[in-house]
C-alpha positions in Angstrom: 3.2 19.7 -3.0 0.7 17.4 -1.2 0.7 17.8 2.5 0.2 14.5 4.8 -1.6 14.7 8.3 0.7 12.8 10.6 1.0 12.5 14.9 4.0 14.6 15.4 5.3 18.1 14.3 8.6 15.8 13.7 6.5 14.1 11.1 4.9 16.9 9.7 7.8 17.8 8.6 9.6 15.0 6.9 10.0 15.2 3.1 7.8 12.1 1.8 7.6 13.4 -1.9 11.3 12.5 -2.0 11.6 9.1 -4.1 12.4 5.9 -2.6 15.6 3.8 -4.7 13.9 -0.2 -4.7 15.9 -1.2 -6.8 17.3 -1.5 -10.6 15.2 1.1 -12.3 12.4 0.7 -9.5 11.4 3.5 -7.1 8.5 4.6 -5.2 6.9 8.3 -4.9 4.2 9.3 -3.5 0.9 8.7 -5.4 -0.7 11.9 -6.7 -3.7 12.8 -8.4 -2.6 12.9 -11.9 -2.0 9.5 -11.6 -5.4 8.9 -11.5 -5.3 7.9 -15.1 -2.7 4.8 -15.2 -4.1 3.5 -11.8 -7.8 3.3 -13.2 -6.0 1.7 -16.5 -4.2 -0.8 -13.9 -7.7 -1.9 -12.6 -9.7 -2.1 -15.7 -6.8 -4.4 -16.9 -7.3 -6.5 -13.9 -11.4 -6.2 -12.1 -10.2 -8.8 -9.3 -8.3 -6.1 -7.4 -11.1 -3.8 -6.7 -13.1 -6.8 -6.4 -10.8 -9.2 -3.8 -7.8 -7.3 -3.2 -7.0 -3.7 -2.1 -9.9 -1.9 0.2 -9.5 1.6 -1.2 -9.9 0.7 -4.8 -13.3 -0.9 -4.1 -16.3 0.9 -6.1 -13.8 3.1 -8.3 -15.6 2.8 -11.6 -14.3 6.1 -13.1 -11.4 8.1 -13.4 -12.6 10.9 -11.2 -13.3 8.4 -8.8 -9.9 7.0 -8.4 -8.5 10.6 -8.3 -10.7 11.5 -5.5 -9.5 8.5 -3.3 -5.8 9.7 -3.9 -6.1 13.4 -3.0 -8.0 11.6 0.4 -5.2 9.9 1.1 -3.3 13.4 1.4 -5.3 14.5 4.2 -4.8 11.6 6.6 -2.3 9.0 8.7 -1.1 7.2 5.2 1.7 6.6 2.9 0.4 6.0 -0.7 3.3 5.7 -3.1 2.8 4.4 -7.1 5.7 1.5 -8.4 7.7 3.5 -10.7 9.5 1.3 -13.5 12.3 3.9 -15.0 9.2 6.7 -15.7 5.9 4.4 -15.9 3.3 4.2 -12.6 3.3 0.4 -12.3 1.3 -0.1 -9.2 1.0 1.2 -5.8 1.9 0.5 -2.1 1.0 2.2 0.6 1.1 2.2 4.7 -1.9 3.8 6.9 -2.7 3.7 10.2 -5.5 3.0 11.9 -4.6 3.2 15.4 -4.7 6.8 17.7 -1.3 6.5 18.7 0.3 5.5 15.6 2.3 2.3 17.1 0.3 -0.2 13.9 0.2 0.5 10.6 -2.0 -1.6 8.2 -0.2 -2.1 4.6 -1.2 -3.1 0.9 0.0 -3.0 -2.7 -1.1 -4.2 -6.2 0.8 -4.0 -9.3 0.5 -4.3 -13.1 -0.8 -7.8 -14.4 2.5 -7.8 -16.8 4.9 -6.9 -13.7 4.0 -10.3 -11.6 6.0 -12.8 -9.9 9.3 -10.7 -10.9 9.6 -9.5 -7.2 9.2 -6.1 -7.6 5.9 -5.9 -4.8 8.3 -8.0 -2.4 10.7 -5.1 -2.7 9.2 -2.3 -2.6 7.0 -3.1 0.1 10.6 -4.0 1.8 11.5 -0.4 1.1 8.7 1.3 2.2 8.7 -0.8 5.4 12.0 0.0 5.9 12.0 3.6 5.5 8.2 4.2 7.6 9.4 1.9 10.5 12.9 4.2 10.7 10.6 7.5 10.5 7.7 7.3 12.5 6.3 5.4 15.9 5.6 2.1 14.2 5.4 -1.2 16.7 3.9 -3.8 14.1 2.8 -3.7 10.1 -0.4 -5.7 9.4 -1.6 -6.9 5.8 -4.7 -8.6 5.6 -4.4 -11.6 2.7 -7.7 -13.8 1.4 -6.5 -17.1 2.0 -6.7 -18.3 -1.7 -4.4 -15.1 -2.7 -1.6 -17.0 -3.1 1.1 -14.3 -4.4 0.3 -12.1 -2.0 0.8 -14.8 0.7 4.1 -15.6 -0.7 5.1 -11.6 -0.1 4.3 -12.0 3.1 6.1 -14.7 3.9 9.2 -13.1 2.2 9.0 -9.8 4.2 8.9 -12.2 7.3 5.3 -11.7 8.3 3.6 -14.4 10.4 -0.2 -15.8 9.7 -2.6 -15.1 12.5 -5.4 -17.1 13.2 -7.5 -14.0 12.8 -9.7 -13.8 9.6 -12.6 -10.8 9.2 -14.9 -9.9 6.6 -13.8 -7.2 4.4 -17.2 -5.2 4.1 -15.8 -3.2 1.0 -14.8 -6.5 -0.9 -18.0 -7.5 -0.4 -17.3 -9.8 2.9 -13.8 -11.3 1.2 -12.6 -13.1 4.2 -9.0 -11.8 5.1 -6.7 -13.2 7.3 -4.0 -11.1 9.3 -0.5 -11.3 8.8 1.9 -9.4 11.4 5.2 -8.4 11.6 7.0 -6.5 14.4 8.9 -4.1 14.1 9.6 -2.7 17.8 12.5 -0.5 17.8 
């Protein structure tokens, strides 16, 4: 079992490594190393993710590489989980926080070039939403979105995020400028 660093002992000692129902024969659960192998398949199939999409996968030229950045992501503030079509790692969303008191949580997600535009990202990233904002301190989710991305803007806009006028360079992407997109979720 992987263990995650959260705020609380309360948090500590939730059960993350249950899986998530999306929907249909969808579910999340949390990413592991030994999936290593079909996420590094995922972005050879598809360079423009590591290149203008998701931070974390920036750089990760190997297989090694990739599982390295996963067992990271069990020793700190985040919720990685892989898109799981009936028994096949399909892509990836996850939750992290980047804030001391735990109140924002950035979020992000890719998926399989053959999975696209079928809805599946929208609802899973619903899910996962759904079940972090009912389980720990989260105020307000934040995805950052290049402006020509526009699939990923149309998520957004489905899971009721708003467009700020706030864009930054994304240093990893190579300066990719990203805009923020909020939503609250104040309990």
């Amino acid at each position: 079992m992987y263990r995650i660093k959260w705020y609380t002992q309360e948090e500590q000692n939730m059960d993350w490594t249950t899986s998530i129902l999306v929907r249909d024969n969808i579910k999340l659960r949390l990413l592991v190393p030994d999936d290593a192998g079909r996420i590094f398949e995922i972005l050879e199939k598809d360079p423009a993710i590591r290149e203008k999409f998701v931070t974390w996968t920036a750089g990760l030229t190997t297989e090694d590489a990739v599982r390295s950045a996963i067992e990271k992501f069990q020793q700190n503030s985040s919720l990685r989980f892989g898109i799981i079509d009936g028994d096949r790692l399909i892509g990836y969303v996850g939750t992290w926080s980047n804030t001391p008191d735990g109140k924002e949580y950035d979020a992000g997600y890719f998926i399989d070039r053959d999975k696209r535009g079928k809805g599946i990202v929208t609802s899973a990233m619903k899910a996962l939403i759904e079940v972090a904002s009912k389980n720990l301190p989260i105020e307000l989710f934040a995805m950052y979105i290049w402006d020509e991305n526009e699939p990923s803007k149309a998520v957004a806009q489905k899971l009721g995020f708003t467009r700020t006028d706030v864009i930054e360079p994304e240093p990893a992407l190579g300066g990719v400028p990203e805009r923020r997109w909020e939503l609250s979720v104040k309990k």
